[in-house]
N, C-alpha and C positions, 0 to 999 in steps of 0.2 A: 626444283633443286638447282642452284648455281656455285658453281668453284669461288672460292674464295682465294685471294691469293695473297699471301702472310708478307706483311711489310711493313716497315718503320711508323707505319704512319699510326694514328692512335686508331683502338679496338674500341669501339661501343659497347656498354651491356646489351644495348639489344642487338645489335649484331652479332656480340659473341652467342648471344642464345639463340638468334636462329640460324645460325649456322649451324649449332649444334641440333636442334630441337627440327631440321629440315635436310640434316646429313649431308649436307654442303663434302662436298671435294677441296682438299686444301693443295696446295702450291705453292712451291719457297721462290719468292720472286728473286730475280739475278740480283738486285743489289743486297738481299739478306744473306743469298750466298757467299756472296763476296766477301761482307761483312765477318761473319762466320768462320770464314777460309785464312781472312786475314789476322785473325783474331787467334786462329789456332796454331800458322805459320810462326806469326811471332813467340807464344809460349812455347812451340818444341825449341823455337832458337835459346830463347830464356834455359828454359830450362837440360840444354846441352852440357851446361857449367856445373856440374855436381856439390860445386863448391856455395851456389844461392839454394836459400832457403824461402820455402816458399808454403804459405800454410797449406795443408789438407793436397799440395801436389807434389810434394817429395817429404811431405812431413806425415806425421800420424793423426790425428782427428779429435777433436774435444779436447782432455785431460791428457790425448796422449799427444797431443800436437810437439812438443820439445825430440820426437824420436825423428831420426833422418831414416829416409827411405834410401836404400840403391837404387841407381836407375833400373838394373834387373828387375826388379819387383814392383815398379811402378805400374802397370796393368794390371796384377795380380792385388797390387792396393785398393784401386776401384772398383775392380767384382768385386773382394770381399766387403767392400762398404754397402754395396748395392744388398748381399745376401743378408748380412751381420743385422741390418737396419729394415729388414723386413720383415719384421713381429708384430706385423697388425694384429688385433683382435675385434672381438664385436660382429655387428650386421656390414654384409659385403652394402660399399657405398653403391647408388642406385644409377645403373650406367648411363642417363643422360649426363649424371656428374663426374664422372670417370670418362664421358666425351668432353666435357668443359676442359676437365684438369688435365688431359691429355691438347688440346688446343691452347690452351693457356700456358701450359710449358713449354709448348713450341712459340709460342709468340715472345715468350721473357727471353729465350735463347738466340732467336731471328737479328736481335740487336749486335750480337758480335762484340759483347762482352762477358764470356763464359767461357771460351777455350774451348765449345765441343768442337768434335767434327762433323760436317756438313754430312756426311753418312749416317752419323745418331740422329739428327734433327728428320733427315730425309724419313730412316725408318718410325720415327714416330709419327710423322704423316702418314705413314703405311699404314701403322697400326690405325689411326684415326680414319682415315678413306677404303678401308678391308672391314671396318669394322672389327675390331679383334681388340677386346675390351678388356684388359688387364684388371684381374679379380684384387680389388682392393679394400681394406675394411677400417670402418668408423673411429675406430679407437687406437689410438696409440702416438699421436702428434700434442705437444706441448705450446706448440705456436710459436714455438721460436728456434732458432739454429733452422729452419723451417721446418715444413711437416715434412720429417724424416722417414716415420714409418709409413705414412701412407703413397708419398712420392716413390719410396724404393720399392712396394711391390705394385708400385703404377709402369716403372721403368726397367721390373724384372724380367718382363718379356725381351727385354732387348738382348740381353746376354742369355737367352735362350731356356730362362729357368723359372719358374711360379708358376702359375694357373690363370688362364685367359677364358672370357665369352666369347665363342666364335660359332658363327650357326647354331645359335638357339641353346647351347649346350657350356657346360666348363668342361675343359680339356685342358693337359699339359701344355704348357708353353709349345716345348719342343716337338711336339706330336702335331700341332698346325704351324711352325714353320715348316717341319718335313711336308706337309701338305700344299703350302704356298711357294716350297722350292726357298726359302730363304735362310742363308746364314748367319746363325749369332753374330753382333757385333763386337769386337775385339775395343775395350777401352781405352782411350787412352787416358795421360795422364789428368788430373783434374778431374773427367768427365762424369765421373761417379758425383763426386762430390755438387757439378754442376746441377747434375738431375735432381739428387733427393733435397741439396739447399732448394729452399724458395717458400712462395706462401700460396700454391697453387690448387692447394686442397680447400685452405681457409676462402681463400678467391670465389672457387667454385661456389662453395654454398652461399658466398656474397650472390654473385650476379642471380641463380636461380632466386633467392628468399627475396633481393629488389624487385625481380622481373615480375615475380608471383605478387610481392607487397603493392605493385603499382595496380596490377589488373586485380584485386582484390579491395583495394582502396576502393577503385569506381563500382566495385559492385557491392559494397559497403553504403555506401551513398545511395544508391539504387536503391535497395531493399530501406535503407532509411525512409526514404520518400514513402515506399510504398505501405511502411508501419505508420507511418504518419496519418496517409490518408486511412489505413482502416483503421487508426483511435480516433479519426477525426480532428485530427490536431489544429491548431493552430498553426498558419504559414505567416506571419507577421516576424518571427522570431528569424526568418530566413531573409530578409527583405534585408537590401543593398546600404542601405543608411546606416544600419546596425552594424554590421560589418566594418562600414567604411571610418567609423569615428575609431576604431578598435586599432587596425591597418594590418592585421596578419596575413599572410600573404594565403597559407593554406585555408584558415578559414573564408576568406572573400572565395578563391575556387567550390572549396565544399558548396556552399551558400549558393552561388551561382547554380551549380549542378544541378541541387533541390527543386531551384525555381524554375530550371528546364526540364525536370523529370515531371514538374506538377503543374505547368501550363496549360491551361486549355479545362483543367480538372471542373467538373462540376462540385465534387465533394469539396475538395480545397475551398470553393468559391463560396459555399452557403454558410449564413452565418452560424457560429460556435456558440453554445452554453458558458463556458470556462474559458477566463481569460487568459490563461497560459495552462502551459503543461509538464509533466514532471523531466529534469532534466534530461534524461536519456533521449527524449525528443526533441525539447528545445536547444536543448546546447549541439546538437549534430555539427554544425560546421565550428564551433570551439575545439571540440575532442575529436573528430576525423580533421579539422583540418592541422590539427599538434602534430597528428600521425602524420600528414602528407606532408608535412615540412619536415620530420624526424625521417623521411623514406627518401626525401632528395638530397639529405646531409649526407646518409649512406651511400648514398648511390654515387654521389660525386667523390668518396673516398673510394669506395671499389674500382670506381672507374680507372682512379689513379694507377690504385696500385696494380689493374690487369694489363695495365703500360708499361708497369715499370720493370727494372730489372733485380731481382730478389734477392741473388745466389751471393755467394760469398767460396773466395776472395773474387774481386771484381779485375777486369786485364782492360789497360788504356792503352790501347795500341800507338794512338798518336804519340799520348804524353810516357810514354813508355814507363810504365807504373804497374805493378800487381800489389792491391792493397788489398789487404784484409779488414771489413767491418761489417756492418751488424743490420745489411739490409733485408736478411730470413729473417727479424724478428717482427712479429704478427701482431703488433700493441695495435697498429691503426686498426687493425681488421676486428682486434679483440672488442675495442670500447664501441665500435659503430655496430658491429652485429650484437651485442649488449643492448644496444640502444634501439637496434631497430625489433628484438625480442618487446622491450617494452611497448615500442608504438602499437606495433602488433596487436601486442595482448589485451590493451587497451580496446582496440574497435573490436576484439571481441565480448571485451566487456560487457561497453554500454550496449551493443547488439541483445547479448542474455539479458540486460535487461527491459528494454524493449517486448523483446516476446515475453516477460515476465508480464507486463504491465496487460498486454493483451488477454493474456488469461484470465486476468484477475475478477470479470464477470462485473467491471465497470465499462462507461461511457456506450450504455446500449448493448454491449455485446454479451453473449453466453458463456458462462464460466466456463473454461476451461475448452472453449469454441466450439461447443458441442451439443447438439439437442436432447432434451431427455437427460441429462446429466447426474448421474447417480449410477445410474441403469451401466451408461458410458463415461467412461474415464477421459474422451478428448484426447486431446494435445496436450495433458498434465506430464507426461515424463518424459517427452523430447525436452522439454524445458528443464528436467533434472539432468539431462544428456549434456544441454550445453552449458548446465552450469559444474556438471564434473571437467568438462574441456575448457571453461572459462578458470578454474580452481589449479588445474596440470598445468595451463601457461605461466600463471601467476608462481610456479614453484620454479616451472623453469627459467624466468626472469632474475631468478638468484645470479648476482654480475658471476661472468666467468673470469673478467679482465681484471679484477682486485685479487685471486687468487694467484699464487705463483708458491712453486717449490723447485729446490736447486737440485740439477742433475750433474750429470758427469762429472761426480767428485769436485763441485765445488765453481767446475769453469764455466758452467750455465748456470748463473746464482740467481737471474730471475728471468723469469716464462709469461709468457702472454696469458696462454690458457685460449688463444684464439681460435682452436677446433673447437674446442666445448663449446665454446660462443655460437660456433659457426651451424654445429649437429643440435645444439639446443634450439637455435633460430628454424632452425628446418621442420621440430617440430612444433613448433608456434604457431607457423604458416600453414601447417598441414590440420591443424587445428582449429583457426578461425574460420580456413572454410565449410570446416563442418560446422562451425557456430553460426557462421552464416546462413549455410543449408538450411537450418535449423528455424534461424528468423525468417527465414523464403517462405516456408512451408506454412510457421505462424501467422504470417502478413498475409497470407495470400487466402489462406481459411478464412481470418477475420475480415478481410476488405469482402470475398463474401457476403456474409452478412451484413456489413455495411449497406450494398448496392440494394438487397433485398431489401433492407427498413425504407431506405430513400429515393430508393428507384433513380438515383443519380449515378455515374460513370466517372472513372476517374481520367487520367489523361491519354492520350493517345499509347507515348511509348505504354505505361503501366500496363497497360488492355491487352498492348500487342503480345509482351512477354506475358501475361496470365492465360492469352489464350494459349501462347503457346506450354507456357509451361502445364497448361489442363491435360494433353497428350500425354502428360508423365504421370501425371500425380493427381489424381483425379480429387474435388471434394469430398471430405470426410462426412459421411450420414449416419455413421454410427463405428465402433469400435471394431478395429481389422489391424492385419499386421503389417505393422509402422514401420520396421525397420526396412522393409525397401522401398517405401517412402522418401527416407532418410537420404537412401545411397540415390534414389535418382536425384534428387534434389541437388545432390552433393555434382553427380553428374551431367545435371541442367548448369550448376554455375561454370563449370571445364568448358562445357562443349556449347553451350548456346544462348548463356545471358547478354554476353558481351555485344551481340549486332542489337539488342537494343540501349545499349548505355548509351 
């Protein structure tokens, strides 16, 4: 584990994820304080003048923004924003992402254009380095004006009120700061509004579905290879010329990939019956590499946006400006996690159908990969498994980002819909790799049998992960129960594919 220290400079996805995913220590480096301090000095001077009107900081919020606030009641404006706007509903979001969203708010704020005080920024570091995980849930953000609901019971903890993870448990807010000796923070003006604007929920489930989409990508590829060799396929269709006359940039990668997973292959090498093969095999770097160039597009808009600053209105200290516009609204986040939904669903597509072809009880192999078959049913209904999780993706590829309905009487007339994108994508991702799983376990039966007919070997990497993967999942010799099968499989690709990709 090492401290990470929050500054100007740009966040990477994969930074932001293993700092999260390795519990990194955060620290507000002196120039974001600065930033911060100076950022908040100047709107208390602004805002001394009773007479300037300033949206959502001396004004009221949405539809009710035309009301003036007293300065009296300007703290009392932000808690109630904070409380008012905390109506989540659904499953509590899963606290690696409630560490993201909670890092990611501190970084959009570290710029010193949001007006907090350097003591909110501080205690959300708290919360982040105490581990003390602000119970948030799925439902209730529009993706635009930002995720309102799920920001304000991410930053309820701060004024001392919602429900937190803290040692293993949910507990009152207030019941572990009394525990950690710490007192609610007193808002000031603005700072409500600073927290719940932004797009730091939709973010979250950017950088997780990219970080997952890229190491699922190569283990996509992988398990490609290794279905290949046990239909016996043809490797001609992967060879460098083919590629190169086409010029796609993912597919040349895919391609490449295949021919270092199947180097050295005996089976690859001897000659084929059939001069080509059914798409699902020969197009592999076509259709994974669509996907890998649809996972870099994503990636490079996420990245933007976990740099930028969301919240609304924005304070120019230099240019001495407080303007109000419209950078909580989640359209980027909406169409790319849309999009990266479809990449997805796709490689798990042609995946189901791959182990479909394997079953089919062509090219030498045993119907349904199983001896005796009648008696034994095989590997026939993992393949109805992954074509129920191939058919769920496909429904949840319905765009989120074409939808929009108008809220707050009229003054938010259109909406991103970029959480739904964003919790749709999530489970897309969570899906392929069971479709994966799924093709691991068929490819790895059938190459089986392959090695048996020919007494040939396939490539080095392929050998090393089957041996390994034998320790889990042992060969099928007759009808047993599959479904922990399934889950190791599922927990061979998390924990131990990846050292031989």
């Amino acid at each position: 584990m090492t401290d990470h220290l929050v500054t100007s400079d740009q966040l990477s996805i994969k930074i932001a994820y293993q700092i999260v995913l390795e519990h990194s220590k955060l620290q507000l480096s002196n120039l974001s304080n600065q930033q911060i301090q100076r950022c908040r000095t100047y709107l208390d001077e602004k805002t001394a003048n009773p007479d300037h009107s300033f949206y959502g900081i001396n004004t009221g919020f949405g539809v009710l923004c035309h009301v003036a606030i007293p300065p009296a009641d300007l703290q009392d404006l932000q808690r109630n924003l904070l409380l008012s706007h905390a109506c989540g509903m659904g499953n509590e979001v899963p606290p690696d992402l409630v560490r993201l969203m909670l890092l990611l708010k501190i970084q959009s704020l570290s710029y010193g254009y949001s007006g907090v005080q350097v003591a909110t920024v501080e205690r959300l570091i708290a919360l982040f380095n105490h581990d003390v995980l602000p119970i948030v849930y799925e439902q209730g953000s529009l993706g635009a004006s930002g995720d309102l609901a799920p920001l304000a019971h991410l930053c309820l903890p701060l004024i001392g009120e919602g429900m937190v993870n803290y040692g293993g448990k949910t507990q009152p807010t207030a019941e572990v700061l009394a525990q950690l000796d710490w007192q609610p923070i007193t808002l000031q003006s603005k700072e409500g509004l600073a927290l719940i604007n932004g797009t730091q929920f939709m973010s979250s489930y950017g950088v997780w579905c990219v970080m997952n989409a890229k190491r699922l990508l190569k283990t996509a590829n992988f398990i490609a290879a290794l279905a290949l060799e046990a239909y016996d396929g043809v490797s001609d269709a992967f060879h460098a010329r083919i590629q190169s006359i086409r010029g796609q940039k993912g597919q040349k990668k895919v391609a490449k990939s295949i021919r270092r997973y199947l180097a050295g292959s005996q089976i690859a090498a001897q000659s084929k019956t059939q001069v080509q093969d059914p798409y699902s095999f020969r197009c592999v770097p076509q259709v994974h590499g669509a996907s890998a160039d649809a996972i870099d597009y994503v990636a490079s808009i996420v990245e933007r946006e976990i740099n930028g600053v969301t919240d609304n209105p924005n304070v120019f200290v230099k240019e001495d400006q407080i303007m109000s516009g419209g950078n909580f609204h989640g359209q980027p986040l909406a169409l790319s996690l849309d999009f990266l939904s479809m990449a997805l669903a796709e490689l798990g597509s042609i995946s189901e159908r791959r182990t479909y072809k394997l079953l089919g009880g062509k090219q030498n192999l045993p119907a349904m990969l199983i001896e005796n078959g009648g008696l034994h049913s095989g590997l026939m209904i993992p393949q109805y498994v992954a074509a129920a999780l191939v058919s769920q993706n496909k429904q949840y590829c319905t765009p989120a980002s074409v939808d929009s309905i108008t809220s707050s009487n009229g003054q938010e007339d259109h909406v991103s819909m970029g959480a739904n994108a964003a919790t749709k994508c999530y489970k897309v991702v969570q899906n392929l790799e069971k479709i994966l799983a799924i093709e691991l376990f068929t490819a790895s039966q059938a190459l089986a049998f392959r090695k048996q007919q020919t007494g040939l070997c396939s490539s080095e990497p392929i050998e090393a992960m089957l041996s390994a993967y034998r320790q889990k999942v042992p060969f099928l010799t007759a009808d047993r129960f599959l479904q922990p099968d399934l889950t190791a499989s599922v927990l061979f690709l998390q924990e131990e594919i990846e050292q031989f990709l």
